[in-house]
N, C-alpha and C positions, 0 to 999 in steps of 0.2 A: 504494500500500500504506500503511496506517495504522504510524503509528511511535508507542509508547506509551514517555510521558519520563518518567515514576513515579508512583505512587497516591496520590491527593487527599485519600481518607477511607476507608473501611469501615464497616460496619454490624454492631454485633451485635444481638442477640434476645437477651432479658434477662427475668429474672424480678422484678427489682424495680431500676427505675431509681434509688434512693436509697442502695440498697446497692451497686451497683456503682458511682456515682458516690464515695461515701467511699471503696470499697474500692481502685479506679482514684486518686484525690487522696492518698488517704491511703500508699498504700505505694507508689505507682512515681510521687507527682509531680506528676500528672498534673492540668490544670486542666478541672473541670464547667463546660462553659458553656450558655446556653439558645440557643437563637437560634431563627429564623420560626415561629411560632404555639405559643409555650411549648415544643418541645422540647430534647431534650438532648442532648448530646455531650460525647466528652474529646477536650480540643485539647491534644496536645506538639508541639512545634517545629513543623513546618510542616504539620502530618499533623490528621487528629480520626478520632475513630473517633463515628459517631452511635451513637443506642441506640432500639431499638424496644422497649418493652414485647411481650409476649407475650401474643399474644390480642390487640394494640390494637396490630400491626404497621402503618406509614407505608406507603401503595400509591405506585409498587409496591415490591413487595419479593418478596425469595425464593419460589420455586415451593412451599419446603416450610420455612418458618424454625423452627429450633430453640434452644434455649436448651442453652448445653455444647457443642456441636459443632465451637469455632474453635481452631485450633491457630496463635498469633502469636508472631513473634518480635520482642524491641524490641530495639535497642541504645541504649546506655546507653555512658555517658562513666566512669561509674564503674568504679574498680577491682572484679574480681569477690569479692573476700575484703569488701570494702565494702557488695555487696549484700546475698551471704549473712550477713556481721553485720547487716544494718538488716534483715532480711528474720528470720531469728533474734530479734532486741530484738521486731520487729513480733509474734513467735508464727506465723509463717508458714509452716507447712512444704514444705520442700525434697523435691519428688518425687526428682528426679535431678541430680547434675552439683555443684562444677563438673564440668564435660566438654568436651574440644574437639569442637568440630561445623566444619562450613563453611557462611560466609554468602556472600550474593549477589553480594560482593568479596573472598571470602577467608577465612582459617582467622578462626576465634572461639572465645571459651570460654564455657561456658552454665552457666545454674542453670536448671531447670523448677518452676514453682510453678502455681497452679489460684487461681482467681477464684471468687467466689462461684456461680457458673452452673456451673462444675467445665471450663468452656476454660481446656487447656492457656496457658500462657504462659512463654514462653524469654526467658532474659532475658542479653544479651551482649554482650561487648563485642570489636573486633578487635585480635588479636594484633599485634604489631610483630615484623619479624624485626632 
């Protein structure tokens, strides 16, 4: 039986790889890198997420790629009253939260906020008891 030990990268579908690379860099961090034959990706801590433009998806890829469709959640080291002020200062607006949810280890507290493509984005950090 296959034992899977955590996710390497993800792939979104994008309407303009320039904008979600500033948007990605500029408010959660996040470093634009290129890598094999000009394309692009955001690398945080050990993880990237690639990017396909839309219309000029990388094969293969999704059966039906859309731009808007990813619902992610990041954790974040930051306090959540720290996101929402840097997220606030940025003009970002705040769909929902904070709000307690539970993550893949445990209770969290979230802020929802939307990227330029309009994929949700949760952003959280874990609770200490």
């Amino acid at each position: 039986m296959i034992s899977i030990s955590h996710i390497d990268h993800i792939v979104l579908t994008v309407q303009s790889i320039e904008d979600t690379c500033d948007f990605y860099s500029q408010v959660l961090g996040m470093e634009c890198i290129e890598f094999s034959e000009g394309r692009k990706a955001l690398k945080f801590g050990n993880q990237k997420i690639n990017l396909h433009l839309k219309g000029k998806e990388f094969k293969p890829h999704a059966a039906h790629p859309k731009s808007g469709s990813a619902d992610i959640c990041f954790i974040t080291e930051c306090p959540i009253k720290d996101v929402v002020s840097s997220l606030t200062a940025a003009s970002i607006q705040i769909e929902c939260g904070p709000i307690g949810r539970t993550g893949a280890e445990g209770k969290i507290e979230s802020v929802y906020i939307r990227d330029p493509d309009g994929n949700l984005l949760e952003i959280s950090n874990y609770l200490t008891v």
